[in-house]
C-alpha positions as CSV (number, residue, x, y, z in Angstrom):
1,X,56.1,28.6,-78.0
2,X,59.6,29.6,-77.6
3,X,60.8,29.8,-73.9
4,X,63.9,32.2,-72.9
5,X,66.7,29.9,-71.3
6,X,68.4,31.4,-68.6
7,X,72.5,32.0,-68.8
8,X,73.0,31.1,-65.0
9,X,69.8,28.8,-64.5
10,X,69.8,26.6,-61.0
11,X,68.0,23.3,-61.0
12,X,64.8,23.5,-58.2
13,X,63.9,20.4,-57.2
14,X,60.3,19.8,-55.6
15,X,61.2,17.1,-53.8
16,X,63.2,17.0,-50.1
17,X,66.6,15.5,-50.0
18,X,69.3,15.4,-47.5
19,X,73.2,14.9,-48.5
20,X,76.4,14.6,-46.5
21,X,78.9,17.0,-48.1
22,X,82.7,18.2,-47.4
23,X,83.6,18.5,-43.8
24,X,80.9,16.2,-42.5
25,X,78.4,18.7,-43.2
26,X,74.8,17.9,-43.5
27,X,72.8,19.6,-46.3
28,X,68.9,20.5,-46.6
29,X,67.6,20.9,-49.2
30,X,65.8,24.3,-50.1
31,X,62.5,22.3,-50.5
32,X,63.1,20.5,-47.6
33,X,64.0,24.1,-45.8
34,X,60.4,25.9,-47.1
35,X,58.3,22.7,-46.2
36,X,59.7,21.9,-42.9
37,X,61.8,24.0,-41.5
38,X,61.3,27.4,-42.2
39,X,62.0,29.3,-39.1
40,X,64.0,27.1,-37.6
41,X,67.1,27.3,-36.1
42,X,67.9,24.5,-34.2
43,X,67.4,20.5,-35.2
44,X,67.8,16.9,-33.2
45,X,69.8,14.4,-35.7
46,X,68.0,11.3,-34.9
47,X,69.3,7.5,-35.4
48,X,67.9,4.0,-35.9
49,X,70.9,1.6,-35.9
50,X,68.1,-1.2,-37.0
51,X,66.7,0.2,-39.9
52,X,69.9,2.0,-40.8
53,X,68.0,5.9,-40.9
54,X,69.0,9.2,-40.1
55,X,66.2,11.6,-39.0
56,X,66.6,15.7,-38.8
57,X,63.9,16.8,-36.3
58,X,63.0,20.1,-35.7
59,X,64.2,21.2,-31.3
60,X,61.5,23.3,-29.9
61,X,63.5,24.6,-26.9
62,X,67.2,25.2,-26.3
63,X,68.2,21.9,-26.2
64,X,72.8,21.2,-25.6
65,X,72.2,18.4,-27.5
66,X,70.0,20.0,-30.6
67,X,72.7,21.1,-33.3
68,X,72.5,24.7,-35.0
69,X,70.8,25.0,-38.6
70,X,72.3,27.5,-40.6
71,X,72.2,28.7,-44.1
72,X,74.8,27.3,-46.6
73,X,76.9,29.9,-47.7
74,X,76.5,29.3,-51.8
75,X,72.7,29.4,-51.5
76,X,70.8,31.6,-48.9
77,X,68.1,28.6,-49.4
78,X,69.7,25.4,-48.6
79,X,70.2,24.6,-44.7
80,X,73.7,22.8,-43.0
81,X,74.6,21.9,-39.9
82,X,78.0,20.7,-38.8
83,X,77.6,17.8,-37.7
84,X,80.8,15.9,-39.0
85,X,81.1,13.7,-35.2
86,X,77.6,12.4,-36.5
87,X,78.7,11.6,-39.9
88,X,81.9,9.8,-38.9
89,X,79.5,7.5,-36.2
90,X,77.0,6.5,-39.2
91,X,80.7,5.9,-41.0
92,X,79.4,7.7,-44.1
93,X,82.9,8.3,-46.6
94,X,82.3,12.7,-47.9
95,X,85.6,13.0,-48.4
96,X,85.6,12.1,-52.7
97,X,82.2,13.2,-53.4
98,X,78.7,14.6,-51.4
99,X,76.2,12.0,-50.8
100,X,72.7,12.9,-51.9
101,X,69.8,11.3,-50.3
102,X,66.1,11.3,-51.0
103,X,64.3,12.2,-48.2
104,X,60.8,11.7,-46.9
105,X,58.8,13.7,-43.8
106,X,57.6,11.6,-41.1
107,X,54.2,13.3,-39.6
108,X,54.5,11.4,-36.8
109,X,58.2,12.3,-35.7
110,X,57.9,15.5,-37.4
111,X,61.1,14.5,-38.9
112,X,62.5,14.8,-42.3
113,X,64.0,10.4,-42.4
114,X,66.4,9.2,-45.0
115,X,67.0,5.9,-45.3
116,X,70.8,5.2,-45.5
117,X,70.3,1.9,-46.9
118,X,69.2,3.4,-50.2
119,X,71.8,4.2,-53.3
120,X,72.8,8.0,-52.7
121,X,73.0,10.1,-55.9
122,X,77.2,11.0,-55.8
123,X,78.0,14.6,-56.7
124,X,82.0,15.1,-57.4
125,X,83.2,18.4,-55.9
């Protein structure tokens, strides 16, 4: 059966990710936003220098050290925050191309953890 392709069609993926795009921004993805933090508005960016991982947690209260989770501009469903101090400290090079990053939810942290150790997929702007 024949299937009508769509002229402006926009890849879902069903699967959480986290990537490092231009300015030092730091990018959820729209799964990532509908399973974890839907609601939110403000996040912890959490970092084990060991393991080499960076962990977005969700901040309950007001918190001057939780960072502001907003919509990205191109899609009302994909979260940033501006967090390009952070980026610079985990010395993480945006500048040629966004960093893409499977991602995986830790229960226990309720955390969304990527493991900066692994290959990122490299999108050219």
């Amino acid at each position: 059966m024949y299937q009508k392709l769509r002229k402006h069609a926009r890849s879902v993926s069903e699967s959480p990710s986290v990537a490092v795009g231009s300015g030092g921004a730091v990018y959820l993805s729209a799964f990532a936003m509908r399973q974890f933090f839907k609601g939110v508005k403000q996040v912890h960016l959490l970092y084990d220098p060991e393991a080499r991982k960076l962990a977005v947690q969700v901040a309950k209260d007001a918190d001057p050290d939780a960072f502001r989770l907003n919509f990205s501009n191109k899609t009302a469903s994909t979260g940033v925050v501006a967090a390009r101090s952070v980026v610079k400290q985990l010395g993480l090079d945006y500048t040629k191309e966004t960093l893409v990053y499977p991602a995986e939810w830790n229960d226990r942290l309720k955390a969304l953890e990527v493991d900066l150790r692994s290959v990122p997929q490299k999108r050219r702007r």
